[in-house]
C-alpha positions in Angstrom: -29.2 12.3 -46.0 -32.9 10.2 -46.7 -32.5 6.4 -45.2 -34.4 4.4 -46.8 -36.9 2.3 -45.1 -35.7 -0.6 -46.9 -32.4 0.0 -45.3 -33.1 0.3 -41.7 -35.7 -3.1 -41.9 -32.8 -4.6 -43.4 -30.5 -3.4 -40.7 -32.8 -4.3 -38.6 -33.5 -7.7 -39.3 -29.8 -8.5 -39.6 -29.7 -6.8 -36.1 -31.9 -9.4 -34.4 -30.2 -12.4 -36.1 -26.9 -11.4 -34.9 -28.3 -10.8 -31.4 -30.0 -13.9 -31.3 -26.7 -15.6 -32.5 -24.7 -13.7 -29.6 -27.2 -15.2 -27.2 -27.0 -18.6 -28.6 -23.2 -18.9 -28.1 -23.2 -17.5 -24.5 -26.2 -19.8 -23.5 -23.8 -22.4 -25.2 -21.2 -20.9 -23.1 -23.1 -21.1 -19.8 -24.3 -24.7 -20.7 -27.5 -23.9 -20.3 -30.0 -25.9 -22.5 -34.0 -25.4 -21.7 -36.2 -23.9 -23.9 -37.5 -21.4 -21.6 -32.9 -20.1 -21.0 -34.1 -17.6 -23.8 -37.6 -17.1 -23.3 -39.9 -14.7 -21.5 -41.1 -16.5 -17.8 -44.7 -16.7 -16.5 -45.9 -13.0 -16.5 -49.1 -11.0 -16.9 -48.4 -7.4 -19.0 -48.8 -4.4 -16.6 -50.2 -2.1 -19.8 -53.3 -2.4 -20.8 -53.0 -3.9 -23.6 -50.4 -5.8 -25.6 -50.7 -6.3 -29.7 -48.1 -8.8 -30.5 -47.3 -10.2 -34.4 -45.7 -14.0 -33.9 -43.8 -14.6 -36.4 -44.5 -18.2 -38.0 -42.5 -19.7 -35.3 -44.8 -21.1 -32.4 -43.4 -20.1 -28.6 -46.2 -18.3 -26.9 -48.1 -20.0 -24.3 -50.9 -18.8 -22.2 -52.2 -20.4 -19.1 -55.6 -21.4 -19.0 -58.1 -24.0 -16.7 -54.6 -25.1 -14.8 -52.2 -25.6 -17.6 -49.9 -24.1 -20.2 -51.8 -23.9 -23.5 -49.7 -23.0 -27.3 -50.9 -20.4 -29.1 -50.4 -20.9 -32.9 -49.1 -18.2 -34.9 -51.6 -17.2 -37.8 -50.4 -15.9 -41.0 -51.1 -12.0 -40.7 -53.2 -12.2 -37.5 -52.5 -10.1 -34.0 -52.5 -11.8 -30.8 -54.0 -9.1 -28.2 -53.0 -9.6 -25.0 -54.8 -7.9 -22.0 -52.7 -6.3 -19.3 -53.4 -5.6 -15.3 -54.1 -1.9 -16.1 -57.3 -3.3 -18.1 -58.6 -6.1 -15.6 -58.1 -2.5 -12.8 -59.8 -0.3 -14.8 -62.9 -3.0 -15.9 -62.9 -3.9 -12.1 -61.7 -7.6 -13.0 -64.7 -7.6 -15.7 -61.8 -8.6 -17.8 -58.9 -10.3 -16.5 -55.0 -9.8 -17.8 -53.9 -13.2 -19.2 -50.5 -14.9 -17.7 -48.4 -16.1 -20.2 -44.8 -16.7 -21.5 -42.3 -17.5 -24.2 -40.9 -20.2 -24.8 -37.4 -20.6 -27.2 -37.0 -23.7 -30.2 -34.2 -25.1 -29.9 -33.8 -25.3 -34.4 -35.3 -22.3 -35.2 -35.0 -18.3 -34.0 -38.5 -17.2 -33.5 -39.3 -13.2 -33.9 -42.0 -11.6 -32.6 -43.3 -7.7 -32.6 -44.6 -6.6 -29.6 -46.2 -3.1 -29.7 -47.6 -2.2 -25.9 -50.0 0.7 -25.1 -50.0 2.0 -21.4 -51.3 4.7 -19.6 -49.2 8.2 -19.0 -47.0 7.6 -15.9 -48.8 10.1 -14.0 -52.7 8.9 -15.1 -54.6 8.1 -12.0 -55.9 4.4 -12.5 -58.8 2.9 -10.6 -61.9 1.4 -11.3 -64.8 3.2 -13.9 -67.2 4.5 -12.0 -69.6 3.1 -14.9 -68.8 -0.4 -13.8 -69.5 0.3 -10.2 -72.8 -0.1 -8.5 -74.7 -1.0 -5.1 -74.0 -4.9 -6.2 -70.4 -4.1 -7.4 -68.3 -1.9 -5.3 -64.4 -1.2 -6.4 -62.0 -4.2 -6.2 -58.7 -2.2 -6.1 -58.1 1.4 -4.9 -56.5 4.2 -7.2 -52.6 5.0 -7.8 -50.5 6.4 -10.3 -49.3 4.4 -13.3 -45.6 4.8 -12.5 -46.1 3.6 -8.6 -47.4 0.3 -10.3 -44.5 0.0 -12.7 -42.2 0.5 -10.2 -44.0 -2.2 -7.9 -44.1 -4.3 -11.1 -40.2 -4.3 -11.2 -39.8 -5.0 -8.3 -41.7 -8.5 -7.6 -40.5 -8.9 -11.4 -44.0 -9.2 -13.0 -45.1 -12.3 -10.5 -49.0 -12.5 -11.7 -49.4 -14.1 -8.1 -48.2 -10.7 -6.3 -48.0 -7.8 -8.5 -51.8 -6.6 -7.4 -51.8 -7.2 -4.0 -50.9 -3.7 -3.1 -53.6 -2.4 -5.2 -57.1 -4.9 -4.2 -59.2 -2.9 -1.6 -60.1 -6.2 0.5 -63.6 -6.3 2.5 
């Protein structure tokens, strides 16, 4: 039997509305009324990088200079987030950016989110190329999957998720 791609989007799309409807009545349920109850909290990616289509609704927010900052949703444009593995690997030459979700209260948003991330068992560390006399490594080597699992466990805190990792002088 051949499903039809037009099927499963449209399965798929009536998928997330009724999901996003189930969550609507128990946050109703629970009383609970902010607009972050259904949103993602303050978090940097642990991938490398994140490609993420917004929707037309606006919700993401990235935190920049000391304060939250919208991101506008561009009619077929990519936001392209970078993630810890990246700032690692660049030896902080490029740093992973905090950010969140927040929910509207009138309007579901829908966003696709594709994330690309090392093998669980590829060594990460800094590139040799970016180290010199004048610029030794900032963070020592591990395994992908010790760094999820470290992730998880301080639940993405930007604050504390490297620690572990920075080689301090």
């Amino acid at each position: 039997m051949i499903v039809k791609r037009e099927i499963v989007a449209a399965y798929s799309i009536e998928a997330k509305k009724l999901g996003l409807r189930i969550l609507e009545l128990v946050s109703e349920g629970l009383g609970l009324e902010s607009g972050l109850t259904l949103g993602v909290p303050k978090h940097c990616d642990p991938n490398l990088l994140t490609i993420l289509h917004q929707g037309e609704v606006p919700g993401l927010h990235v935190f920049k200079d000391g304060e939250w900052i919208g991101v506008e949703p561009l009619h077929n444009a990519f936001v392209v987030n970078i993630g810890h593995q990246l700032q690692i690997i660049s030896n902080n030459k490029m740093k992973s950016v905090e950010h969140r979700a927040v929910t509207n209260s009138t309007v579901a948003r829908t966003t696709a989110a594709f994330f690309i991330s090392p093998s669980d068992d590829c060594i990460i560390e800094p590139v040799k190329s970016f180290l010199d006399v004048k610029n030794s490594p900032l963070y020592r080597a591990f395994r992908f999957k010790e760094f999820l699992l470290n992730y998880s466990s301080m639940m993405g805190n930007p604050e504390l998720c490297l620690e572990p990792y920075k080689l301090h002088a």
